[in-house]
N, C-alpha and C positions, 0 to 999 in steps of 0.2 A: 465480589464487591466489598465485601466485609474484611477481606486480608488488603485489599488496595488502599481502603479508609483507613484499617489500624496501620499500616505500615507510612501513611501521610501522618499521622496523627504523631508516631514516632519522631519522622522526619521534624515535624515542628516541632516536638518537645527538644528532641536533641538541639535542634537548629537556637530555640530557647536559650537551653544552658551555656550551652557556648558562648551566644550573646552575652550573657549574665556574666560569665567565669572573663571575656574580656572586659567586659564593664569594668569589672572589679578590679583585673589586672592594671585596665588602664587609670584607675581610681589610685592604686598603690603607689602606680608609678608619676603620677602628676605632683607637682614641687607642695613644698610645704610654704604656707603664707604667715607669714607673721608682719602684723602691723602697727608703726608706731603713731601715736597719737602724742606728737614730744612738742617743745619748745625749740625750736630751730632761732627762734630771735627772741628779743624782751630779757631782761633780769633773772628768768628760770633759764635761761640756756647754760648760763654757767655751772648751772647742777644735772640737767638735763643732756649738756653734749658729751661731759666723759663718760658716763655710765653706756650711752647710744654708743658710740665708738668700742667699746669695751664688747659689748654686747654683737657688735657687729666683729671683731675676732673669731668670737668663740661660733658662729655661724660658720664664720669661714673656715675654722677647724674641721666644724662638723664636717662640712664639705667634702674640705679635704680627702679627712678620711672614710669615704663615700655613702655620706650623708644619713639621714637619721631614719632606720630603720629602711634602709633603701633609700629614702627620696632627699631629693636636694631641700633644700630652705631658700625662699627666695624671700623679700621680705620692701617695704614701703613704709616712706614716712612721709606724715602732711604734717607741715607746722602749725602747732596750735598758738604761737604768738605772743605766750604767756597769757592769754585769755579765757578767761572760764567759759564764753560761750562760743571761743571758737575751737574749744575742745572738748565742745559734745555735738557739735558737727564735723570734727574729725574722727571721732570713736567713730559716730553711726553712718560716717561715708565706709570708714573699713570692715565694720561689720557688715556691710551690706555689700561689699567687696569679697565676701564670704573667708578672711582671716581665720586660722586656726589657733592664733596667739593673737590676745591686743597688750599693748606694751600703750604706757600711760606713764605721765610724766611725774618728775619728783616731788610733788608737793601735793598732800590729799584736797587742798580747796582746788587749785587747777586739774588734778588728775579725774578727780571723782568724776566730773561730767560724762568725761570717755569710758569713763570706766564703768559708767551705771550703763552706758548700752550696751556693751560686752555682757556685762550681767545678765541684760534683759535678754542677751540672745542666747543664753547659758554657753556663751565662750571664755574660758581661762584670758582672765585679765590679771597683768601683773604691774605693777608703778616700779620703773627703775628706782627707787631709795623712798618713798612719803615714808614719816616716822609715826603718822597718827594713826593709833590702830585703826581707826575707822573706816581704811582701806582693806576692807576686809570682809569679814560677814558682818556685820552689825552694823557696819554705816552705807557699804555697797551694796554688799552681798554674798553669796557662798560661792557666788565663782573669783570671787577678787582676793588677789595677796599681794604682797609687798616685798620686795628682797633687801628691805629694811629691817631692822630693829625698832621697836620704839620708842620715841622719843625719852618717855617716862626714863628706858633704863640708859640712854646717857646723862639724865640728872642723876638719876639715880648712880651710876659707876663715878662719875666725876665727884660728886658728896661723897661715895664713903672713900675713896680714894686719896680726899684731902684732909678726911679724919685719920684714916689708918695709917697713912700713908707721910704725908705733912703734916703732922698733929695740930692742923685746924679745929677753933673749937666754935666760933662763931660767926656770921655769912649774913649779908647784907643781897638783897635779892633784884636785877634790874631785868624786866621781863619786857619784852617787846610784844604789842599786843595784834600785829600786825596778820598774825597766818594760826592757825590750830598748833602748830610743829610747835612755836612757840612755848605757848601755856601748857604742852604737854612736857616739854621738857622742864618746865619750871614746876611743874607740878611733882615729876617725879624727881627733882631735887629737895624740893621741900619734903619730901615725905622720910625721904632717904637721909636729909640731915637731920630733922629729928627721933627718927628711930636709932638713931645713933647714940641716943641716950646722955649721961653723966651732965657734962656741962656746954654741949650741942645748942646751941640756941641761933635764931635767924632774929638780926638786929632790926632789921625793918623789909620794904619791900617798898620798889616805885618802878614805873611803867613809859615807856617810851612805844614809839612808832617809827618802823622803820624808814619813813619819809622824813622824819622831823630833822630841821636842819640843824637845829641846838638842841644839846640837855645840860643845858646851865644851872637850868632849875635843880632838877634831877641832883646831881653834882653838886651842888650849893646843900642839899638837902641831907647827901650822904654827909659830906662833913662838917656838916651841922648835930650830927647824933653825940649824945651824949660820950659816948662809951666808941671807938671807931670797931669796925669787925676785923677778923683775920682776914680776911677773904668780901671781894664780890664776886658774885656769880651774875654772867652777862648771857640770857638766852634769844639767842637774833641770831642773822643770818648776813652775810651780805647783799650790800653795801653797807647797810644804815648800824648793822652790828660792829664794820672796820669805824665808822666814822664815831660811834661811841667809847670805841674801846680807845682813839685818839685823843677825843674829847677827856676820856678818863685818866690819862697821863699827861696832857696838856694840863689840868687842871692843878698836877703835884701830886696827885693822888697814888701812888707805888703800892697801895696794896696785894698781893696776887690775885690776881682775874682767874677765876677759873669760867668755862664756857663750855656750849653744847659743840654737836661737832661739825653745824653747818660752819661755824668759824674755822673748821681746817684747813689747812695748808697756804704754799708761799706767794699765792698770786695776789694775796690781798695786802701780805706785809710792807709794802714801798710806802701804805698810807699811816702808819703808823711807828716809823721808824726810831729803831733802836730795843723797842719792844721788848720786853724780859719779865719774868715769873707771870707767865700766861699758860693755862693748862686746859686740856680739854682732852676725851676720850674719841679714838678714831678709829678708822677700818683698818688703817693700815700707814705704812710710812713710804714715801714716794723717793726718799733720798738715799737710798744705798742700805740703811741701817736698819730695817726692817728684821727682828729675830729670827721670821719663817723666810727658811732659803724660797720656798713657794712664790711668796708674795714679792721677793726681788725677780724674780725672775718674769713673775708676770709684769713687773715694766719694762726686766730688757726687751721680752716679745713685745709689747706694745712700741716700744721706739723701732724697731724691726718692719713694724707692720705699718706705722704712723709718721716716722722718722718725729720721732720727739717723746718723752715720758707724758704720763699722764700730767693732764694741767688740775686734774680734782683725783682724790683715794676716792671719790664715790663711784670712781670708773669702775674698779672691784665688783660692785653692787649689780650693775649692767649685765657683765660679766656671769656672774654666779647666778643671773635670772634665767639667763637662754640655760645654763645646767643644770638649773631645779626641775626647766619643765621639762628641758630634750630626757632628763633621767627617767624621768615620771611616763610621758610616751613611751618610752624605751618599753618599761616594763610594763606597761598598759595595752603594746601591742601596737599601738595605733596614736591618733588625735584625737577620739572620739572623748569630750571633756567629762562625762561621765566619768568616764574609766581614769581617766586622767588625773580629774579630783581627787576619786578613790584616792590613788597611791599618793598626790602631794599629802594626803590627808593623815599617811599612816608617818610621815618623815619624823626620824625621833634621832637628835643630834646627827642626822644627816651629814655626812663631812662631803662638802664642798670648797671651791674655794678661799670664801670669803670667811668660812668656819662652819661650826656646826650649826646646822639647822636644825626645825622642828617645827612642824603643826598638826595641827588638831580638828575636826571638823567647827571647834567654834573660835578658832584664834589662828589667822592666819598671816603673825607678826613675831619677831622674835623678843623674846624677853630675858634670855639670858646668855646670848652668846656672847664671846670674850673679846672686849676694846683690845685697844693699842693706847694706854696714855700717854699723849707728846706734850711737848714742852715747848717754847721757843729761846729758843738762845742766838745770840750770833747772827742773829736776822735769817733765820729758817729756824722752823718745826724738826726736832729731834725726837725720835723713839725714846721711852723711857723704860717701858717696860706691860707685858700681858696682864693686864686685870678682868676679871670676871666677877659680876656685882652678884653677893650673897642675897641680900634682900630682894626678890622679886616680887614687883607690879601684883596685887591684885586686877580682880575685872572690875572693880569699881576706880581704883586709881588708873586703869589704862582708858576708862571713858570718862573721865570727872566726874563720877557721882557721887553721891552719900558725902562721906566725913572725909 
């Protein structure tokens, strides 16, 4: 009786492991889910569909080449509308969808909603481009990143660029007060032209909304200054950012505009035609002329894959998010976000495509990787050349606080 029992008891345990070791196999081999929580319609789509598109290549790559770490990627997106509350019921439909990845949209006031469930459920949440570091641990969380830069440092690279660069000495500042991306990059311009020191000065500063149908006022006000600047600096975005930089050449006003970099590329130039000494700092150049053979190539692939080029460079951004975390899995072993975190955490100039990365368990945005400053001429944006901003952001300039 005693050899019949132990020899059942075997039979179960064995019968057990087996169970367990298929468990697991069939655990390994079930698809990967990643879920977008994006703008499909509203004014964020136009930031929000290149990077998705972009993002969806580099999936099908993985595929391709028979998928990440064994398993396929399968992947869902529910439109969040451009609404803030109908993207923190998209996050927490996907998370509860049980997603390995949530992907969240470009802008930290619409992304954050989706992105604090992902948070709460400790799943790797990433926003295809938000520039406010607050996408992150301090305003999300420690599961949240951005395959953005922040906003700070394209004030920041576009100021010292027009010092060092076009011996600009004085800037006139028109901030749109409309989103966070906003004041963050006017912040890190202001801080960036005056550390620039000798004869650096900011002539005045006035504030628009991106809704506002006129800035007459505004306009009336800059050439009313005493003294005119070398330069305004225009931080907006589209539409309300085309419709002032309009306004600002309608008025007579040829100063050179310099700008952040949601004002990139050509689909917005028809509203402001003839356009010239407009600069701004960008991921990348969409027209042939790009310096990194890379970065040309990744639109021939996209027209290949899309039949058309990218219609935003933010597409790049999309793009180089599914390869921060597929890299990070890679060497984690797994999905498990624990592990995950770990290694995004130890990234130190990481080279990807969109350049080198890096974070840290308390910053998980970039602050010093290297623009593209374009130009426009000719009615299209031209490469000018790679700059990388020497002054970098503290943590008090990348969250507005103190001085």
């Amino acid at each position: 009786m005693s050899l019949f029992r132990s020899t059942l008891r075997a039979a179960a345990f064995l019968g057990a492991t087996f169970l367990s070791m298929n468990l697991a196999a069939q655990a390994e081999e079930k698809p990967i889910q990643i879920g977008f929580a994006i703008a499909e319609s509203g004014w964020l789509h136009n930031y929000d569909g290149p990077p998705f598109k972009a993002a969806v290549m580099r999936i099908e790559e993985i595929n391709k080449a028979g998928g990440l770490n064994g398993r396929k990627i399968e992947y869902k997106v529910i439109d969040t509308k451009t609404e803030r509350e109908r993207s923190a019921t998209a996050g927490a439909e996907l998370v509860e969808a049980g997603v390995d990845l949530l992907v969240v949209s470009c802008d930290y006031d619409f992304g954050a909603p989706a992105a604090l469930a992902g948070n709460q459920a400790k799943i790797i949440t990433m926003s295809l481009c938000a520039a406010d570091p607050k996408m992150g641990v301090q305003g999300v969380g420690p599961y949240a990143f951005t395959a953005n830069s922040a906003a700070q440092s394209e004030g920041i690279a576009i100021a010292e660029y027009a010092q060092k660069k076009l011996g600009l000495k004085t800037a006139y500042v028109l901030e749109d007060l409309t989103i966070e991306y906003n004041k963050s990059a006017c912040a890190g311009f202001r801080a960036a032209w005056i550390n620039g020191g000798g004869e650096a000065s900011i002539l005045g500063n006035d504030t628009f909304k991106n809704d506002d149908p006129s800035i007459a006022a505004q306009i009336t006000r800059l050439k009313s200054l005493p003294t005119q600047p070398d330069a305004v600096f225009v931080c907006s975005f589209t539409p309300g950012g085309a419709s002032a930089v309009r306004q600002i050449r309608a008025a007579g006003v040829e100063l050179p505009i310099l700008a952040n970099t949601a004002m990139v590329d050509n689909y917005w130039l028809n509203s402001a035609p003839g356009l010239k000494n407009f600069y701004l700092a960008a991921f990348m150049s969409l027209y042939g002329d790009d310096p990194r053979p890379e970065m040309n190539k990744f639109v021939e692939d996209h027209k290949a894959r899309w039949n058309e080029a990218p219609v935003s460079s933010y597409a790049v951004l999309g793009y180089s998010l599914i390869e921060q975390w597929a890299y990070a899995v890679e060497k984690a072993g797994g999905t498990d976000s624990d592990k995950v975190l770990e290694v995004m955490n130890t990234y130190k100039d990481q080279p990807f495509l969109v350049g080198p990365t890096s974070y840290t368990p308390e910053l998980h945005i970039q602050t010093a990787r290297p623009w593209l400053i374009m130009k426009v001429e000719n009615e299209s944006f031209r490469a000018v050349e790679i700059y990388r901003n020497s002054f970098t952001p503290s943590m008090e300039l990348l969250f507005r606080v103190g001085n």
